[in-house]
C-alpha positions in Angstrom: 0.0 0.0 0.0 1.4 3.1 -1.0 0.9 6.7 0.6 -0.3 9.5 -0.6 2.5 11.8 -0.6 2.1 15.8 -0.5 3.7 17.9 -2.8 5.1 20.4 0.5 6.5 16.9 1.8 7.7 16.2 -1.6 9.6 19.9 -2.2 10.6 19.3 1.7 12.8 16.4 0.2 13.9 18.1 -3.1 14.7 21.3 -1.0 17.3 19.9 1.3 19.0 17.8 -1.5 19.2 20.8 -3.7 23.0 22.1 -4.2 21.9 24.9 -7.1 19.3 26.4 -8.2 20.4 26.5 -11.3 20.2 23.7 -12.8 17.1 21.3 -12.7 16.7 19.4 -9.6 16.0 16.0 -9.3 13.2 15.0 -7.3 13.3 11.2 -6.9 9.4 10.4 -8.1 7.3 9.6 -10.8 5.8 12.1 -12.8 2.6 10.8 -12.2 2.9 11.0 -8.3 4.6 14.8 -8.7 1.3 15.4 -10.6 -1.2 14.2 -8.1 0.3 16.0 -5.2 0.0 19.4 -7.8 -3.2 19.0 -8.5 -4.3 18.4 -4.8 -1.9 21.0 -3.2 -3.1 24.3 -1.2 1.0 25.2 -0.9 1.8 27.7 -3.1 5.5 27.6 -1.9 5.9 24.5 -2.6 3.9 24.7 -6.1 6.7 27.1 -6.7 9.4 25.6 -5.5 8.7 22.4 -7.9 8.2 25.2 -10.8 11.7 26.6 -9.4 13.2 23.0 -9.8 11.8 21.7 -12.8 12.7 25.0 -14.5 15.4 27.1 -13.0 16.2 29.1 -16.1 14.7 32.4 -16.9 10.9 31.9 -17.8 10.2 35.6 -18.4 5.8 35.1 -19.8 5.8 32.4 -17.1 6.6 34.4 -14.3 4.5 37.3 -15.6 1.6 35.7 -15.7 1.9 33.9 -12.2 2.6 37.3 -10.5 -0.6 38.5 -12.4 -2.4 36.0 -11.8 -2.0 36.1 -8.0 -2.0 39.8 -7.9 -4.8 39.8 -5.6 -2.2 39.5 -3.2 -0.2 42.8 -2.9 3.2 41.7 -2.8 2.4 39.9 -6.0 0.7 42.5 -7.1 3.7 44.8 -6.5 5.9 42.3 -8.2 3.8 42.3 -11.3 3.8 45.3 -11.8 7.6 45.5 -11.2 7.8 42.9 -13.5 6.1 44.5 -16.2 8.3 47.9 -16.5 11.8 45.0 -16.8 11.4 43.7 -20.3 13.7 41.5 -22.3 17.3 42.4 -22.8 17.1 44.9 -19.9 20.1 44.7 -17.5 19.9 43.6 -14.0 21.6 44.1 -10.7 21.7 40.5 -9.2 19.8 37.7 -10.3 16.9 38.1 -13.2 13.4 38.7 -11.9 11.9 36.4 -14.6 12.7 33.2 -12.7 10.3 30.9 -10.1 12.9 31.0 -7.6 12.7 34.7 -7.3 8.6 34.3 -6.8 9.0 31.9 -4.2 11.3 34.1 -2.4 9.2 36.9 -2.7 6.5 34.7 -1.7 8.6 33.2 1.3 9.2 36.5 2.8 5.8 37.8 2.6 4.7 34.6 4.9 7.2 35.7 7.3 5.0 38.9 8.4 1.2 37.5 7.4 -0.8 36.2 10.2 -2.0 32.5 10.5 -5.3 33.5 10.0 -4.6 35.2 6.0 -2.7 32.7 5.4 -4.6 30.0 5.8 -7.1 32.0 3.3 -4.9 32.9 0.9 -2.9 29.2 0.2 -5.6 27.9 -1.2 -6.5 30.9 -3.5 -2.8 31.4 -4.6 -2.7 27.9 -5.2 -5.4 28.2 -7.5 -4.3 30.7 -9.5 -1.0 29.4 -10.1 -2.8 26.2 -11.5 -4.4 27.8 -13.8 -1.3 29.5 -15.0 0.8 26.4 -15.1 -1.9 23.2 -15.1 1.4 20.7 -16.0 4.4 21.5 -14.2 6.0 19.3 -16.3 4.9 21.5 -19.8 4.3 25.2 -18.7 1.9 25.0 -21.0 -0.7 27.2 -19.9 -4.8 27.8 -21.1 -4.7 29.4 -24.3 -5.4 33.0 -24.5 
């Protein structure tokens, strides 16, 4: 008999194996199982922590739609909007914005000072949003527009 595992326990595992971010990470399950926890997970961390290990290269549409997409949130809203005004072939101090690592820190940080209570509203809101941005994490293929 076989457990259902979670995708935060999942990106719990992947997380403290990972050596760089910048390269894909590898997670040790079968797509199938990876899947099953996405579509049943109310963590947007770890939904974009998988998104941050599957695809650690710059992702520039990607990322702009999940900040838009969870702009009901402000700090994502902020972030969008940031996003928006840094187009392609625009320099950078530090790392590039256009990358799912960079939304999950965002995201990470803005947990830090949000009460239990928000949160707990918000997860699975952001969650859903970020699904229907990205329904494969495999793909990144996305509804069409």
């Amino acid at each position: 008999m076989t457990t259902l595992r979670t995708l935060t326990d999942l990106m719990d595992e992947v997380h403290g194996r990972a050596r760089e971010w910048a390269s894909p990470q590898e997670l040790g399950v079968d797509r199938d199982t990876v899947r099953a926890a996405w579509l049943a997970s109310d963590d947007p961390l770890a939904m974009l922590l998988l998104l941050a290990a599957l695809h650690p290269r710059r992702h520039e549409e990607k990322c702009i739609e999940l900040a838009t997409g969870m702009s009901f949130f402000r700090p994502m809203l902020l972030e969008a909007d940031s996003m928006s005004r840094r187009r392609s072939g625009m320099n950078f101090n530090g790392a590039s914005p256009f990358r799912f690592i960079k939304l999950w820190q965002l995201l990470r940080a803005a947990w830090r000072v949000i009460d239990d209570t928000e949160r707990s509203r918000l997860e699975p809101q952001l969650a859903a949003a970020i699904r229907v941005v990205v329904p494969d994490p495999f793909t990144l293929v996305g509804p069409a527009t």
